[in-house]
C-alpha positions, 0 to 999 in steps of 0.5 A, a space after each residue: 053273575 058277580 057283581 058290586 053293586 051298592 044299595 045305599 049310598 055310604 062308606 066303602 063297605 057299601 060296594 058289596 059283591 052280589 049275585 045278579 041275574 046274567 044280562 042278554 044283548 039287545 039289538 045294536 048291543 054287545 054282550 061283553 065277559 068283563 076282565 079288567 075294570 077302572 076304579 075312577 074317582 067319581 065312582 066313590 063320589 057317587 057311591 058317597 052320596 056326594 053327586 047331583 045323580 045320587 037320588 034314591 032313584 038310582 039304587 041299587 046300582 052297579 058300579 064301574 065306568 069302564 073297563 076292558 073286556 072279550 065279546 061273547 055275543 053280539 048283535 051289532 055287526 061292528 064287533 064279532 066273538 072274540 074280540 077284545 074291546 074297550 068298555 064304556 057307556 052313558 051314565 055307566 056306574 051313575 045313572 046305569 048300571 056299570 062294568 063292575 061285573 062279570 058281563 056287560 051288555 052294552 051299546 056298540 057305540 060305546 065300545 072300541 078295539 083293544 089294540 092286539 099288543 095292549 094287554 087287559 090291565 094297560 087297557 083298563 089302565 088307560 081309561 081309569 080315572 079318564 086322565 088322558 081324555 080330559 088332559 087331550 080334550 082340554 088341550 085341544 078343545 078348550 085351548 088351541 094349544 101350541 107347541 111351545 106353550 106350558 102347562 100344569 096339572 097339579 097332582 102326579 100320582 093322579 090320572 089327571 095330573 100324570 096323564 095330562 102331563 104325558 099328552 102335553 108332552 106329545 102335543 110338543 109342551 115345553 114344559 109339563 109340569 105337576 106336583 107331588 105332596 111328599 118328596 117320597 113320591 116327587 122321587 118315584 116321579 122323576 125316577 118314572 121319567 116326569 122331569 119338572 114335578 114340584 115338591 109341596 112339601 119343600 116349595 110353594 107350588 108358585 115358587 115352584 112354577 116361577 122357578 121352572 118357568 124363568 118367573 113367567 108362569 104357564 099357559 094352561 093348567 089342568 086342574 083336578 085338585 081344587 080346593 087350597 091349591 086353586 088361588 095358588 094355582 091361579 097365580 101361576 098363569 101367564 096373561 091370557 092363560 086358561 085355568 080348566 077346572 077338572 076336578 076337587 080331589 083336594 076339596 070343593 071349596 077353594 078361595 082365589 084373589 081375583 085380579 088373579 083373573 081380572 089382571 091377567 085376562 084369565 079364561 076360566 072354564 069348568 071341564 064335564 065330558 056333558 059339554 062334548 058332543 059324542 062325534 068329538 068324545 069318540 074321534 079324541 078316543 080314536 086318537 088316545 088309542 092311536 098314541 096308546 098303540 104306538 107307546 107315545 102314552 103309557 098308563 101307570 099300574 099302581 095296583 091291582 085287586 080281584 073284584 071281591 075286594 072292590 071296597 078295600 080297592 076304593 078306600 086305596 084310591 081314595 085314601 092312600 093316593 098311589 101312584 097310577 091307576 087302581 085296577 080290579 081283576 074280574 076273573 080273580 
């Protein structure tokens, strides 16, 4: 079978398509002819070399960590031939190979039924980048969130800031609010339906959140930037507020005042799926789908690519920030 496997840790040209040995199904897993694959951020962190599990131990490794696909042989009684399902697993593309590839044997457990009207590249869409999951759980899990209450998540082209934004809105926000680096990509925004994105290249992003909130500030920001953007956005909470830290596309180090933190009674919290017991991971999943069945939720397609050029597809994730979710075609 093709696969993207990496056997160094390095630059995009690292992703490099091979041929593996087909793999077989085990008791209580599913054998599964990958269609659609996810490229999430954290698959160049690891790949780079920038990621606690990128150990000598962990190569060659196979990258990918989710994607949509059809069963074409099982052993769990949960899933039979032909069924479309949703593909995730432990440790995929880190510390296990991943769904980067033609077949993909893997733990029942991880696997969930593609709604029959959802189509393969909405289904890889929606678990790309894992925005919805992370904007849901920290809503509901880190917070006690309540309609009415504001948010933030920096960043609208990303799966964080877009897809947080769309699951604060269904929880009953009054407002949901990101942000766009150029005034190109704030219109393509407001065009798509996003109605409060701040535009840094004309306003401050606490300018901006002032001036949307009437000066109050936000209840909860969800925060997959990091870097120059985090003392700023700290600075945008209400007292009281949680300040979740997703992520650090913009950067790992960041400086903040802190009676930012101290005056405001602010909560800080690190957000890693590790902090979830997989009861909670797979019920908040559950729900995900349900919004994703009824088009409460809606993934954004910015791009996608065949499988060959798995490294061309990293690079346009990565470097030119599009708007929505890079995909990968395994088929093409």
């Amino acid at each position: 079978m093709r696969a993207i496997q990496y056997r160094a840790y390095g630059d995009y040209a690292e992703n490099k398509v091979v041929d593996l040995p087909a793999p077989a199904a085990n008791d209580g897993q599913v054998l599964v002819r990958m269609r659609t694959v996810g490229i999430n951020p954290l698959d160049n962190t690891f790949r780079s070399g920038h990621h606690y599990a990128a150990t000598p131990e962990n190569l060659p490794r196979v990258g990918g960590q989710m994607g949509a696909g059809i069963v074409v042989e099982t052993r769990s009684p949960s899933f039979k031939v032909g069924d479309r399902v949703f593909v995730t697993g432990p440790g995929f593309g880190i510390i296990a190979d991943g769904t980067w590839r033609e077949l993909v044997a893997a733990p029942a457990t991880g696997l969930m039924p593609i709604p029959s009207h959802i189509d393969d590249d909405q289904a890889a869409a929606f678990l790309a980048g894992a925005g919805y999951l992370t904007g849901y759980l920290v809503l509901t899990e880190f917070v006690a969130f309540k309609p009415r209450q504001s948010v933030l998540a920096p960043a609208i082209g990303g799966a964080v800031g877009m897809e947080s934004v769309q699951i604060a809105r269904k929880l009953g926000a009054s407002l949901a609010i990101s942000t766009a680096s150029t005034s190109a990509k704030a219109e393509t925004a407001h065009a798509a339906g996003y109605e409060h994105v701040i535009d840094l290249s004309r306003e401050s992003l606490r300018d901006g959140v002032m001036r949307l909130t009437d000066g109050r500030g936000v209840d909860v920001i969800i925060d997959g930037v990091g870097g120059k953007l985090t003392g700023e956005a700290l600075g945008c909470l209400l007292p009281g507020g949680t300040y979740a830290v997703v992520g650090y596309a913009g950067g790992r180090h960041a400086s903040v005042n802190l009676t930012d933190i101290i005056w405001k009674a602010a909560k800080v919290r690190g957000f890693t799926f590790r902090a979830f017991a997989p009861e909670t991971l797979a019920a908040a999943q559950k729900t995900l789908i349900g919004y994703l069945s009824e088009s409460t939720i809606q993934p954004t397609i910015a791009k996608v690519f065949p499988l060959s050029d798995a490294a061309d597809a990293v690079r346009h994730l990565i470097e030119d920030r599009p708007f929505g979710r890079v995909l990968m075609r395994v088929g093409d």
